[in-house]
N, CA, C and O atoms as a GROMACS GRO file, in nm:
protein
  616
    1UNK      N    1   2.489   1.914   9.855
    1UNK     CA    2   2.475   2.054   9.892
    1UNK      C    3   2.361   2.119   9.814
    1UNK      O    4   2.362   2.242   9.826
    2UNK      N    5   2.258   2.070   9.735
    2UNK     CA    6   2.179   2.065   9.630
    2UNK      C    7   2.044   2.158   9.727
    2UNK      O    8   1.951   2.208   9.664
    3UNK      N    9   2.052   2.170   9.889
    3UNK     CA   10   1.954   2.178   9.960
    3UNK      C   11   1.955   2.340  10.012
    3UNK      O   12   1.862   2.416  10.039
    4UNK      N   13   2.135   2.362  10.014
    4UNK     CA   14   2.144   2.476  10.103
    4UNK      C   15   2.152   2.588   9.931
    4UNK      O   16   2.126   2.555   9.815
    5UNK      N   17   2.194   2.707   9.984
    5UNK     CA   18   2.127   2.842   9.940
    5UNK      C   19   2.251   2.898   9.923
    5UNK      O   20   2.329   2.936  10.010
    6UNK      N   21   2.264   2.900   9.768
    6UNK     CA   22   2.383   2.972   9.687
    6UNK      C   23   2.406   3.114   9.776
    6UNK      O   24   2.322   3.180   9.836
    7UNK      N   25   2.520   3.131   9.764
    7UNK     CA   26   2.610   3.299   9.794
    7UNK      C   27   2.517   3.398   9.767
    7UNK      O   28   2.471   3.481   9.846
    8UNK      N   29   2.488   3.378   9.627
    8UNK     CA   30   2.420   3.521   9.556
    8UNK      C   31   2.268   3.476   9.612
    8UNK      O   32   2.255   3.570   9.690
    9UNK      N   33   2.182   3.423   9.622
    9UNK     CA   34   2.057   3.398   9.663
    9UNK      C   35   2.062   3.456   9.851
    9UNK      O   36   1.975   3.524   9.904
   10UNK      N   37   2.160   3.413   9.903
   10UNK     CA   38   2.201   3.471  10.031
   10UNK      C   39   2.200   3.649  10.028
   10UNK      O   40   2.120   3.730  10.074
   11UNK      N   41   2.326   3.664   9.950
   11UNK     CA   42   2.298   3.818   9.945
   11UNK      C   43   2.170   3.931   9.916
   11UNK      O   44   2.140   4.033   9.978
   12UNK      N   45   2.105   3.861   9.785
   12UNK     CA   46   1.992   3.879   9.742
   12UNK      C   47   1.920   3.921   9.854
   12UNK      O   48   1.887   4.034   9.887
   13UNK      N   49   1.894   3.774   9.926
   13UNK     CA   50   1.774   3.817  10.035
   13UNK      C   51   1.788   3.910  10.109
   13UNK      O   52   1.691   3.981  10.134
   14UNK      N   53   1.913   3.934  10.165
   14UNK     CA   54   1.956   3.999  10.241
   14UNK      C   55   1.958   4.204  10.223
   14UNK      O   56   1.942   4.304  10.293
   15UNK      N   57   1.982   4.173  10.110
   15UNK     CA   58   1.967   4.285   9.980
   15UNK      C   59   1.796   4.367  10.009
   15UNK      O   60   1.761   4.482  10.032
   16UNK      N   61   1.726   4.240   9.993
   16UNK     CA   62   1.564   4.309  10.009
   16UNK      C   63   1.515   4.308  10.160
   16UNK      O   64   1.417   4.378  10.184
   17UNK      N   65   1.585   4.222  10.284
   17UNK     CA   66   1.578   4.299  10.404
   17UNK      C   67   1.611   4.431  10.423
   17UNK      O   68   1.538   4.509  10.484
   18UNK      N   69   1.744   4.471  10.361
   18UNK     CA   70   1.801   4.608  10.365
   18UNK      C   71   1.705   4.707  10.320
   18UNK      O   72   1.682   4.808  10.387
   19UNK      N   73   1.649   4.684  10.213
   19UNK     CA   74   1.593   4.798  10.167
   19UNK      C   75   1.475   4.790  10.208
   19UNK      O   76   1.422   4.680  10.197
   20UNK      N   77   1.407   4.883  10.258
   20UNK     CA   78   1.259   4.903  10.322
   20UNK      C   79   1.215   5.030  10.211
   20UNK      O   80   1.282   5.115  10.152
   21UNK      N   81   1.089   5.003  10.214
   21UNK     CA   82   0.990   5.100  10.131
   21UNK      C   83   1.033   5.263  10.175
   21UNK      O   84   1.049   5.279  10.296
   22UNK      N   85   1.048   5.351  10.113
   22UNK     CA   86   1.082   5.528  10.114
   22UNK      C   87   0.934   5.560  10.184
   22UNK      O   88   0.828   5.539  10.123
   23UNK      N   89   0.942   5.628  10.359
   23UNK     CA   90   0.796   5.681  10.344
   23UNK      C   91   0.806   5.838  10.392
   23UNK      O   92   0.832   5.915  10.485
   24UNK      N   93   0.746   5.816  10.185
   24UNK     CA   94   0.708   5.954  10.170
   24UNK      C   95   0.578   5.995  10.191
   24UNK      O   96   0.491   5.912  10.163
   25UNK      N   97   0.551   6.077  10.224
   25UNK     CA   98   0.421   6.148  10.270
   25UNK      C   99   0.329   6.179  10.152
   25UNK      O  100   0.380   6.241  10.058
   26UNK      N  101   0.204   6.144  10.144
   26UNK     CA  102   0.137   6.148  10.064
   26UNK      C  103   0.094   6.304  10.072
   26UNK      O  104   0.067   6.360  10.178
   27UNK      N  105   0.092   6.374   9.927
   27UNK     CA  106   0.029   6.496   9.941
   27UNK      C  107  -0.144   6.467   9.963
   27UNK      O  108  -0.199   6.360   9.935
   28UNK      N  109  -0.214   6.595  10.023
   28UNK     CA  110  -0.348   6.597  10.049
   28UNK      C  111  -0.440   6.597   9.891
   28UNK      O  112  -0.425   6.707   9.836
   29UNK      N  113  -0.499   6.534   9.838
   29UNK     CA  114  -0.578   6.530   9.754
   29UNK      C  115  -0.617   6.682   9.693
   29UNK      O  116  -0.626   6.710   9.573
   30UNK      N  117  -0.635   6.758   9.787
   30UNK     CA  118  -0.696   6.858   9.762
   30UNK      C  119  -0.621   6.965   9.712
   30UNK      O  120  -0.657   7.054   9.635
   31UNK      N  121  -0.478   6.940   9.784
   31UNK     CA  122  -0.398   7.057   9.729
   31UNK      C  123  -0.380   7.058   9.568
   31UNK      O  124  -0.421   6.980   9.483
   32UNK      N  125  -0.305   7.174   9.558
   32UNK     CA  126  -0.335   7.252   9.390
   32UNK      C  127  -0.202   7.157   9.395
   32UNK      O  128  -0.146   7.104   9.491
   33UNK      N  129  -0.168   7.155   9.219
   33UNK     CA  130  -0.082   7.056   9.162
   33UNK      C  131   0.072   7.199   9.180
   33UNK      O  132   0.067   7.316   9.216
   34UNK      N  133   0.169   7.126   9.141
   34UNK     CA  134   0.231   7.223   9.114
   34UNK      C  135   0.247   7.252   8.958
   34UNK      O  136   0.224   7.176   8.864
   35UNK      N  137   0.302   7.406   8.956
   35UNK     CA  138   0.282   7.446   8.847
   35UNK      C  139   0.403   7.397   8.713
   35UNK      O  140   0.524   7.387   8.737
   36UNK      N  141   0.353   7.377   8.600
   36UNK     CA  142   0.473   7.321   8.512
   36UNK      C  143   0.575   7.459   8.460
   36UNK      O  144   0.573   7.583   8.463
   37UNK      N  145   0.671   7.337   8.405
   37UNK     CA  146   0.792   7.504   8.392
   37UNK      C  147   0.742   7.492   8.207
   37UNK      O  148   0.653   7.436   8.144
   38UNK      N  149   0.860   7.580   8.175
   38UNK     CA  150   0.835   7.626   8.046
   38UNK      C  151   0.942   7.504   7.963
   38UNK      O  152   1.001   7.544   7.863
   39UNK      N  153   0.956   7.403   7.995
   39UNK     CA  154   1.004   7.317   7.907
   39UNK      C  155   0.910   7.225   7.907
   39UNK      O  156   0.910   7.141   7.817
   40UNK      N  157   0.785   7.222   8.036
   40UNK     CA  158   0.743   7.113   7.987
   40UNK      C  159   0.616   7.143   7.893
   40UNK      O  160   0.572   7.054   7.820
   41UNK      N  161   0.545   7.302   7.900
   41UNK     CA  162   0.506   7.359   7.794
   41UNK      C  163   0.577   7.318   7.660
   41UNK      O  164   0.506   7.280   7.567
   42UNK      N  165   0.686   7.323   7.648
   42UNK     CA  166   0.776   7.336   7.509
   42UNK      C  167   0.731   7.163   7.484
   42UNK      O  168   0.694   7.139   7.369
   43UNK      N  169   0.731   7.079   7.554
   43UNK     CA  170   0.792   6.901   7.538
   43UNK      C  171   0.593   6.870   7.528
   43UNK      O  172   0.583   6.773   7.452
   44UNK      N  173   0.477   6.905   7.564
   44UNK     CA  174   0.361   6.936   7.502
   44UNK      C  175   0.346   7.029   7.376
   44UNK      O  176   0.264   6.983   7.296
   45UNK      N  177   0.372   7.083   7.358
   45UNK     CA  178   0.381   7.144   7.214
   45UNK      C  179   0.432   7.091   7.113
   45UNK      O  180   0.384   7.093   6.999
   46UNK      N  181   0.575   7.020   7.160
   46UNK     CA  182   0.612   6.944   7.026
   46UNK      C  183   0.553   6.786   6.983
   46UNK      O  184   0.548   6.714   6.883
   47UNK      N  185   0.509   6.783   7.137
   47UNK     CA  186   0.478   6.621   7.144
   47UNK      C  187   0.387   6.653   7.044
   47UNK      O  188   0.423   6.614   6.933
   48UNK      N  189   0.298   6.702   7.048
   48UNK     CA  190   0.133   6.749   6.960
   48UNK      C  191   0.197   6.720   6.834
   48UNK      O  192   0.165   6.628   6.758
   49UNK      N  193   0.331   6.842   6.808
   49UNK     CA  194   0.341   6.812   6.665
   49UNK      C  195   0.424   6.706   6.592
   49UNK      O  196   0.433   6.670   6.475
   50UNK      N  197   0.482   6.669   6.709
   50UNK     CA  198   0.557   6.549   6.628
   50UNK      C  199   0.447   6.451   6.614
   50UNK      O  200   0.439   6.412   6.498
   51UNK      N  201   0.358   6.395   6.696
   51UNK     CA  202   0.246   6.308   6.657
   51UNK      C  203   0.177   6.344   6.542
   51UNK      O  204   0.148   6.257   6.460
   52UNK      N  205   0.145   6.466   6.522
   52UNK     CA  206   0.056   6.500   6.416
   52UNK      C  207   0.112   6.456   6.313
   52UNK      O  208   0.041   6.396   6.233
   53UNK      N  209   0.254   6.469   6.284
   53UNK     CA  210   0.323   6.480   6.165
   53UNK      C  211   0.315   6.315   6.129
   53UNK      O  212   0.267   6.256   6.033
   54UNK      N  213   0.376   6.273   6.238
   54UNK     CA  214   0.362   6.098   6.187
   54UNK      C  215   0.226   6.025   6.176
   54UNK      O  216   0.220   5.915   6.122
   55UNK      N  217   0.126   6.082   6.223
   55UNK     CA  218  -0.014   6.046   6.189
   55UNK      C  219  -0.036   6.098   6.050
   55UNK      O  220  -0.052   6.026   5.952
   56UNK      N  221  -0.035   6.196   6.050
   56UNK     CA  222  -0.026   6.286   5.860
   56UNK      C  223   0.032   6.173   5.791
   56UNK      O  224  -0.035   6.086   5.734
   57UNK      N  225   0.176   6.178   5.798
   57UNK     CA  226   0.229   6.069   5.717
   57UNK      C  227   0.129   5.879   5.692
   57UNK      O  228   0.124   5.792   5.605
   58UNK      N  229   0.082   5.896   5.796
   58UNK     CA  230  -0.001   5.789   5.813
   58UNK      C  231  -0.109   5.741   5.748
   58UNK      O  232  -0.148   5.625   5.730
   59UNK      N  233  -0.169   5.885   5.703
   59UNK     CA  234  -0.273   5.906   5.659
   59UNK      C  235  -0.394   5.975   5.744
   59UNK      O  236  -0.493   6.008   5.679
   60UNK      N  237  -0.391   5.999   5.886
   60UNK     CA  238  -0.489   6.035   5.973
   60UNK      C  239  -0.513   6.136   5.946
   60UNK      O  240  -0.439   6.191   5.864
   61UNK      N  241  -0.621   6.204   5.997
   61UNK     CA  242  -0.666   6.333   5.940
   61UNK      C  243  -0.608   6.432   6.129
   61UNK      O  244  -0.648   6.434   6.245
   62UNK      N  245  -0.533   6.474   6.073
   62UNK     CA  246  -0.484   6.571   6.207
   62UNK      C  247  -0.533   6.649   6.318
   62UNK      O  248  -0.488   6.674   6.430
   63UNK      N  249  -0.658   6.687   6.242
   63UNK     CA  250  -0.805   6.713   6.376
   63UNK      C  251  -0.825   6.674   6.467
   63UNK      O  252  -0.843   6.731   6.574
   64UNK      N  253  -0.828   6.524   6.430
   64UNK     CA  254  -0.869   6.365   6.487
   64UNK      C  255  -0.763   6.356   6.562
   64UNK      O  256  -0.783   6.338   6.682
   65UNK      N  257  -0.670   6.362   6.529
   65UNK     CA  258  -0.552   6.293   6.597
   65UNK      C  259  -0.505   6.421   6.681
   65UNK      O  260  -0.405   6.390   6.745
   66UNK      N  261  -0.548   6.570   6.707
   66UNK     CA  262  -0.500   6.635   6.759
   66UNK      C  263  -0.617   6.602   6.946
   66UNK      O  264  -0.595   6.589   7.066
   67UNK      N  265  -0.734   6.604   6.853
   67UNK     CA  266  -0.834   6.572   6.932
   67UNK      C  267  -0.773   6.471   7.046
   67UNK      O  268  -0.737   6.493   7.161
   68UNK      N  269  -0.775   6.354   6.969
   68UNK     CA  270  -0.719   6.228   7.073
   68UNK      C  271  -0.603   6.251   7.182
   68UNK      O  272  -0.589   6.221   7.300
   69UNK      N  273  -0.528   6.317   7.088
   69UNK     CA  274  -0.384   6.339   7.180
   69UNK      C  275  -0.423   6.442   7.312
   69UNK      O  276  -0.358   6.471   7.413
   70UNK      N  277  -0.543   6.478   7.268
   70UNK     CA  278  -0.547   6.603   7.425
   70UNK      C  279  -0.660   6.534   7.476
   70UNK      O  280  -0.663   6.554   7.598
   71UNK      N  281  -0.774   6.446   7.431
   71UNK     CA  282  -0.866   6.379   7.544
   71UNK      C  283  -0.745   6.308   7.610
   71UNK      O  284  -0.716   6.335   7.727
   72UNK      N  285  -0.666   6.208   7.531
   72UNK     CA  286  -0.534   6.105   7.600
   72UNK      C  287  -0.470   6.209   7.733
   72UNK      O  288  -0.462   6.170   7.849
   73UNK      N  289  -0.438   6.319   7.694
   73UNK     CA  290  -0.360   6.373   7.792
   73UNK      C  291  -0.437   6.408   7.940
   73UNK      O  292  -0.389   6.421   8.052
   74UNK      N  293  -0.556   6.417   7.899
   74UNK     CA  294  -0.641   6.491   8.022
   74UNK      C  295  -0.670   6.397   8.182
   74UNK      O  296  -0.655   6.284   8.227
   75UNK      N  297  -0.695   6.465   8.202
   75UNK     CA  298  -0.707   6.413   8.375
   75UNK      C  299  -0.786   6.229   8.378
   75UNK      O  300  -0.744   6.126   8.430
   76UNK      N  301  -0.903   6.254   8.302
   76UNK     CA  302  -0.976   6.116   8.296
   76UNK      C  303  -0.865   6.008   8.256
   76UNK      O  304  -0.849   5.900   8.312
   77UNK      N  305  -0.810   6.044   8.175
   77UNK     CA  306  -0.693   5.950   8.119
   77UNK      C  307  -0.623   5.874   8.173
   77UNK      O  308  -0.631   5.752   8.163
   78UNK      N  309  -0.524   5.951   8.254
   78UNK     CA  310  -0.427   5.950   8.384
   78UNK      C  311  -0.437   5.889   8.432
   78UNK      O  312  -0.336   5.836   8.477
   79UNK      N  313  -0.576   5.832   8.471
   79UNK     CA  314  -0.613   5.751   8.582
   79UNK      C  315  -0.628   5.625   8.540
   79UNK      O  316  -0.655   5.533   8.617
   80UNK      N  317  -0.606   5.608   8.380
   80UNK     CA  318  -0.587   5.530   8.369
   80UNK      C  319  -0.464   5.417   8.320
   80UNK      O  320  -0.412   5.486   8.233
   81UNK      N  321  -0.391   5.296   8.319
   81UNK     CA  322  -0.280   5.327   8.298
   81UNK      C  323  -0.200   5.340   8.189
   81UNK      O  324  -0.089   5.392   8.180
   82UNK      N  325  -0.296   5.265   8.075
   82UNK     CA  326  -0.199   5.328   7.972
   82UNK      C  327  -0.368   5.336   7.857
   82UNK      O  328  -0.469   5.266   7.865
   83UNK      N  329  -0.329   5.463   7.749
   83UNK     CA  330  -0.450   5.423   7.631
   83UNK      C  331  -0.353   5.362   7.513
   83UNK      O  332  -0.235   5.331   7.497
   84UNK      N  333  -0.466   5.364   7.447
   84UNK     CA  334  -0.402   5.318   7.304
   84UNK      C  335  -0.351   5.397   7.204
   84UNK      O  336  -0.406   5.501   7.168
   85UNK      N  337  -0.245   5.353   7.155
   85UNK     CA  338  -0.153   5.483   7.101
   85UNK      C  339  -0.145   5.427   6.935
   85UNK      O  340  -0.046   5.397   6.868
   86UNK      N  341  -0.291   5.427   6.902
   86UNK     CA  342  -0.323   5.430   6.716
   86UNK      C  343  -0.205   5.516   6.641
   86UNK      O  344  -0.119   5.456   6.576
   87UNK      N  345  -0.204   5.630   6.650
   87UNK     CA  346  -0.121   5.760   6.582
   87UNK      C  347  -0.010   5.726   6.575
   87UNK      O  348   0.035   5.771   6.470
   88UNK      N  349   0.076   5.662   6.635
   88UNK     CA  350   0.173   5.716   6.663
   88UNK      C  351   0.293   5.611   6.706
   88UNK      O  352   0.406   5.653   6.733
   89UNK      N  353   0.260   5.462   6.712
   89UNK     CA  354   0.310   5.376   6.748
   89UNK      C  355   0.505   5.389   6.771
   89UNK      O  356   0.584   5.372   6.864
   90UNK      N  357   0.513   5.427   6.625
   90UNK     CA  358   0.657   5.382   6.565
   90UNK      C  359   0.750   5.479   6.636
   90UNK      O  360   0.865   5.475   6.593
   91UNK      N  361   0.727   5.566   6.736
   91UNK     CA  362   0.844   5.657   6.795
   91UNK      C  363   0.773   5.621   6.953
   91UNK      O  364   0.659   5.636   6.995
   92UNK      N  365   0.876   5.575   7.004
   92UNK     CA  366   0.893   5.550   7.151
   92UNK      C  367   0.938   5.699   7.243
   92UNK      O  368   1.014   5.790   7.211
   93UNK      N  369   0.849   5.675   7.379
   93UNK     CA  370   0.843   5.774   7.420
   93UNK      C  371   1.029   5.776   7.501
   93UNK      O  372   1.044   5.862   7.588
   94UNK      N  373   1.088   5.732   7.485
   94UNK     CA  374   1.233   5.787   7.535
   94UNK      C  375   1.266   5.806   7.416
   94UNK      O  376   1.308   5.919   7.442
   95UNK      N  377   1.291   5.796   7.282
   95UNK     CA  378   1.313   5.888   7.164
   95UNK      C  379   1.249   5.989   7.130
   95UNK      O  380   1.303   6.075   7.060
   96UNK      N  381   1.155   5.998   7.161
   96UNK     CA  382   1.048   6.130   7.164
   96UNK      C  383   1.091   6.220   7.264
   96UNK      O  384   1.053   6.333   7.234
   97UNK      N  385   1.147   6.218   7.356
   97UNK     CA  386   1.195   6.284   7.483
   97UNK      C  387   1.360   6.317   7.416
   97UNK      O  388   1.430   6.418   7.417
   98UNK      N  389   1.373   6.219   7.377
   98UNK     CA  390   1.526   6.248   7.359
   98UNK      C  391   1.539   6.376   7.260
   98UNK      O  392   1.619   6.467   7.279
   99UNK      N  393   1.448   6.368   7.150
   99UNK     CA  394   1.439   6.432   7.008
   99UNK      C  395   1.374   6.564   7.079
   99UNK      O  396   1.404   6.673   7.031
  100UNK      N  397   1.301   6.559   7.171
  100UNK     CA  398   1.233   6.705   7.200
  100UNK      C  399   1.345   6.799   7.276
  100UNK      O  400   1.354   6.919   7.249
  101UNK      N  401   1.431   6.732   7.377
  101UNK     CA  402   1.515   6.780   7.485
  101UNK      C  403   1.633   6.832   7.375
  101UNK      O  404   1.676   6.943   7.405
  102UNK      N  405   1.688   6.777   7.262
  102UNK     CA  406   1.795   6.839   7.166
  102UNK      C  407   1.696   6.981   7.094
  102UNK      O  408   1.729   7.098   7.114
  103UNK      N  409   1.580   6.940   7.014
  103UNK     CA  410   1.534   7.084   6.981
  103UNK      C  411   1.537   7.214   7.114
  103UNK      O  412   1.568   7.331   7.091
  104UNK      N  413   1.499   7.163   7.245
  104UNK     CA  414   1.477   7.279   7.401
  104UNK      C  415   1.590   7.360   7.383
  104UNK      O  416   1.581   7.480   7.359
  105UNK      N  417   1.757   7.264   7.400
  105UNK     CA  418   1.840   7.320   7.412
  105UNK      C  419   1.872   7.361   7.306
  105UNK      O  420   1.960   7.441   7.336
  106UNK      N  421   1.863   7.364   7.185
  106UNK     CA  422   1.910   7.434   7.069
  106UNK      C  423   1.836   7.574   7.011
  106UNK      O  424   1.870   7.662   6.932
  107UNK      N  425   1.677   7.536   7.118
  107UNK     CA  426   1.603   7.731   7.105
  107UNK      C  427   1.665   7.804   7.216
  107UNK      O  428   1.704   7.787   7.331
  108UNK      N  429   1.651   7.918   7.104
  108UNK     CA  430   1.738   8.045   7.147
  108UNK      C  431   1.615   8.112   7.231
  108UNK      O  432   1.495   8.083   7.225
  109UNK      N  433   1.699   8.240   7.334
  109UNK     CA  434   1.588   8.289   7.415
  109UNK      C  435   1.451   8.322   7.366
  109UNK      O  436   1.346   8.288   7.419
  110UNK      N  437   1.465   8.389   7.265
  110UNK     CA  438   1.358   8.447   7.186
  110UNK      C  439   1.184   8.350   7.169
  110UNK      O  440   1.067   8.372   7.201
  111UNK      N  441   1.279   8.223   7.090
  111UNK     CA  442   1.147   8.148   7.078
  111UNK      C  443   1.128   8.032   7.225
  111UNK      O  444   1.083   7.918   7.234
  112UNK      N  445   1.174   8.111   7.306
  112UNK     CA  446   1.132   8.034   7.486
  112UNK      C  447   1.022   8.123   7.516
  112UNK      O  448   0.916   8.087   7.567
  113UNK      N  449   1.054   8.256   7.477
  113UNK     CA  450   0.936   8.366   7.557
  113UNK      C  451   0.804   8.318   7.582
  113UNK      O  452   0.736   8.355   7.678
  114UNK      N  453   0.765   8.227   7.487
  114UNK     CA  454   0.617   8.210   7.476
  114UNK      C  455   0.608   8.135   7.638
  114UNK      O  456   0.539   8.169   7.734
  115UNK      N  457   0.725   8.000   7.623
  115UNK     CA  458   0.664   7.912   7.703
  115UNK      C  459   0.702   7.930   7.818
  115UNK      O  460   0.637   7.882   7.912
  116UNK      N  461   0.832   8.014   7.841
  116UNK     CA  462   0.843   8.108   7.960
  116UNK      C  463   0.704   8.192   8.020
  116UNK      O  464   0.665   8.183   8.136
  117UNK      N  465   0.640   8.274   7.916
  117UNK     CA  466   0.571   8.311   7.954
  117UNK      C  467   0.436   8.280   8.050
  117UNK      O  468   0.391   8.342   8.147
  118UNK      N  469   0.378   8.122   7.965
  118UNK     CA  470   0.290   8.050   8.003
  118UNK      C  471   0.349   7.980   8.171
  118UNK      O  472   0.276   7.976   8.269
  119UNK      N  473   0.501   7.926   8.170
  119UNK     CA  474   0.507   7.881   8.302
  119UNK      C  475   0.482   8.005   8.379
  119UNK      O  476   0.381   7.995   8.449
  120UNK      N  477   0.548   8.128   8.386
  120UNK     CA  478   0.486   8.231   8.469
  120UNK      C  479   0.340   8.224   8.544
  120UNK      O  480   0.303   8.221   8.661
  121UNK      N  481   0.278   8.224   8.418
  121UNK     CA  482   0.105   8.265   8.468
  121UNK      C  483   0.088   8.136   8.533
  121UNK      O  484   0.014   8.139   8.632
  122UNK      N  485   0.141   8.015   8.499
  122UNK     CA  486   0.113   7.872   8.582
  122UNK      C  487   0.152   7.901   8.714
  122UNK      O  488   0.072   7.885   8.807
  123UNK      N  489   0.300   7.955   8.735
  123UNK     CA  490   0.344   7.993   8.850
  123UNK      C  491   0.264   8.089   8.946
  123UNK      O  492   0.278   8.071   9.067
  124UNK      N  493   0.171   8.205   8.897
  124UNK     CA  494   0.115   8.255   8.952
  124UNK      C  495  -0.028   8.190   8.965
  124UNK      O  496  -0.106   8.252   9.037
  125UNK      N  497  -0.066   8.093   8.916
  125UNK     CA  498  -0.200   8.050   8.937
  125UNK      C  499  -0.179   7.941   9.039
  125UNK      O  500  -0.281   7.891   9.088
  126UNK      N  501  -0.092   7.907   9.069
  126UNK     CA  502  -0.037   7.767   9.141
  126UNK      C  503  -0.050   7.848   9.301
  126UNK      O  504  -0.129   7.820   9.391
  127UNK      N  505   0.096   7.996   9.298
  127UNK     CA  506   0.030   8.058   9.377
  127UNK      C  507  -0.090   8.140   9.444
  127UNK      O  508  -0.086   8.172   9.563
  128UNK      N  509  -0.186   8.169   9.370
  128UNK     CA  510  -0.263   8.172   9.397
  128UNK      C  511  -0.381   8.060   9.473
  128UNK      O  512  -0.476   8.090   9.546
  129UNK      N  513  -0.352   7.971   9.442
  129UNK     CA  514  -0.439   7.862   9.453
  129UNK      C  515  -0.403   7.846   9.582
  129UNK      O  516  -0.487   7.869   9.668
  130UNK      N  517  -0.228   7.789   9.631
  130UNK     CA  518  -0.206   7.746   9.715
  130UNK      C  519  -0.217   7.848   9.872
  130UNK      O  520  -0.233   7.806   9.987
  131UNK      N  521  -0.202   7.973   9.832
  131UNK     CA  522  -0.252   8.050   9.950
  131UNK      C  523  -0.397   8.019   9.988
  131UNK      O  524  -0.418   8.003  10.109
  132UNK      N  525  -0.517   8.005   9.888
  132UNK     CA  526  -0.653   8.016   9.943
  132UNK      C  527  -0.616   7.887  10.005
  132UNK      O  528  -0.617   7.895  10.128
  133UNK      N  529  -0.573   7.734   9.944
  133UNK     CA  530  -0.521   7.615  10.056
  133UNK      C  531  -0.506   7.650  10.157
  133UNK      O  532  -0.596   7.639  10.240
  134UNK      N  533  -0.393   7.702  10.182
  134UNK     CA  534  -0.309   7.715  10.321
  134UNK      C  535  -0.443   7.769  10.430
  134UNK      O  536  -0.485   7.704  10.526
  135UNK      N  537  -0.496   7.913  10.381
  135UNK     CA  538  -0.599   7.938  10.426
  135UNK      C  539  -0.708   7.879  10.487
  135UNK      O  540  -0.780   7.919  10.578
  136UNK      N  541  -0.709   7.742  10.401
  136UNK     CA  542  -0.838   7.678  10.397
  136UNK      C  543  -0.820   7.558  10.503
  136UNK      O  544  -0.912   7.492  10.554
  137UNK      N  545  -0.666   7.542  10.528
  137UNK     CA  546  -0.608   7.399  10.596
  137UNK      C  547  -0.620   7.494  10.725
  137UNK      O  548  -0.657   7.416  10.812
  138UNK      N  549  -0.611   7.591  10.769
  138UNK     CA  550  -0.542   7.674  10.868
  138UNK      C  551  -0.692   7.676  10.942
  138UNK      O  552  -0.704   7.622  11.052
  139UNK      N  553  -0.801   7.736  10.882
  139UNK     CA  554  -0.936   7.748  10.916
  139UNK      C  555  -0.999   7.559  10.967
  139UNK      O  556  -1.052   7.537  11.076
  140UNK      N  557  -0.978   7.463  10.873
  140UNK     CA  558  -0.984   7.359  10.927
  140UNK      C  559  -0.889   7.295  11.059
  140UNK      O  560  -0.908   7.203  11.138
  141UNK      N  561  -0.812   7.364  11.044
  141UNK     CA  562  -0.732   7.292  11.186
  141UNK      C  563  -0.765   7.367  11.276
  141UNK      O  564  -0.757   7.301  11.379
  142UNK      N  565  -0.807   7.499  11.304
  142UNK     CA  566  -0.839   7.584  11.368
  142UNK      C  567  -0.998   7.501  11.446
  142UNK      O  568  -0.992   7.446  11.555
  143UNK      N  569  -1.102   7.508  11.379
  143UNK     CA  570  -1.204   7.425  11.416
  143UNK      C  571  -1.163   7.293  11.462
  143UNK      O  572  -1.232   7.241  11.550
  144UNK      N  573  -1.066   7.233  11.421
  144UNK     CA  574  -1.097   7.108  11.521
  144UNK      C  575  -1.008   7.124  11.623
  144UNK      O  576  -1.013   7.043  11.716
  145UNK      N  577  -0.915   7.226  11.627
  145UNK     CA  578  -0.881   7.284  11.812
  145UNK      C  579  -0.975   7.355  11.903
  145UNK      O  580  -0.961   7.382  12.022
  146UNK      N  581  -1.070   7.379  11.826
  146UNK     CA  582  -1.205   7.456  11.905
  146UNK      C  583  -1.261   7.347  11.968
  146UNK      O  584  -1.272   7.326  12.089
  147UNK      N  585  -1.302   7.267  11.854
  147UNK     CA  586  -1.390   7.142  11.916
  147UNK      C  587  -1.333   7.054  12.012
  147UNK      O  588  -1.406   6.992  12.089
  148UNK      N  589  -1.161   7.038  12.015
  148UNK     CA  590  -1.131   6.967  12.095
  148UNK      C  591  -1.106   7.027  12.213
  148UNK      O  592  -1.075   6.953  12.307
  149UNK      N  593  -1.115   7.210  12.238
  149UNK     CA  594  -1.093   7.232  12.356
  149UNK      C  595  -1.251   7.185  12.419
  149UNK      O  596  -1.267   7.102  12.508
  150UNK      N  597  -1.356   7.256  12.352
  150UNK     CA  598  -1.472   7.228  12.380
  150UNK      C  599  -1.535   7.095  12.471
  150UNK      O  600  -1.609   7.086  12.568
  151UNK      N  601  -1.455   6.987  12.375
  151UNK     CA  602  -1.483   6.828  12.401
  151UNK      C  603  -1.464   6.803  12.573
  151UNK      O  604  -1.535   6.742  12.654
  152UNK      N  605  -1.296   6.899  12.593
  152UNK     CA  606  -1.224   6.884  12.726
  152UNK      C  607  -1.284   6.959  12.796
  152UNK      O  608  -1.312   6.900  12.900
  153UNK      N  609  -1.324   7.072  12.796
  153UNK     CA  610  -1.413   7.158  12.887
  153UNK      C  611  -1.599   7.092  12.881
  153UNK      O  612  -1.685   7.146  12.951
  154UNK      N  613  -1.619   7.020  12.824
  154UNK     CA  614  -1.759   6.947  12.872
  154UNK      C  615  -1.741   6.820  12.954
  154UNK      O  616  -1.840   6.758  12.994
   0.00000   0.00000   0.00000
């Protein structure tokens, strides 16, 4: 029986027929991002300083290492998939998450205002953005119903 195909190897396969790829719709390149809330302001702010602190301890000079941590964060970055994490090795980013999410819930309203505040203006710049979009998608679809009545009437 050395030829035929165990129970669980059966199910298995059967397992990855079942599941087909999620199709989700790709957003348009162009559209504005959405805007972040005020925790993830708060979970950038501490990230900064909890790195700093363990680079300090390290010996790094905190400039440097504040520097890095925000070229690392920026758009060029992203694209790529991971950089190198000199500063900061010894705290893993699900303990770092874990340690930031206990300080979130343990600030009181008071010291949220800030980052409340900042998601606001994100919130309003997001909307802003996304109306001139809509605008801008509406004017493009508009022209190519012109052109295609055009196409049919020539």
């Amino acid at each position: 029986i050395s030829g035929s195909v165990s129970a669980k190897e059966q199910k298995a396969k059967k397992a990855r027929k079942t599941m087909t790829k999620k199709n989700t719709r790709k957003q348009p390149e162009d559209k504005p991002k959405r805007p972040l809330s005020a925790y993830n302001f708060f979970f950038r702010h501490e990230r900064e300083q909890t790195i700093m602190n363990i680079a300090a301890a390290e010996g790094f000079d905190p400039k440097e290492v504040l520097k890095e941590i925000r070229i690392a964060s920026s758009d060029e970055m992203n694209k790529r998939r991971r950089h190198r994490r000199k500063f900061y090795r010894e705290i893993g980013f699900a303990a770092l998450t874990k340690q930031i999410a206990v300080k979130w819930k343990a600030l009181d309203s008071a010291a949220k205002i800030p980052f409340d505040a900042m998601a606001m203006k994100e919130k309003q710049r997001y909307r802003n953005e996304l109306c001139k979009w809509n605008e801008e998608q509406k004017k493009k679809n508009h022209e190519v119903d012109v052109n295609a009545l055009n196409a049919v009437a020539a």
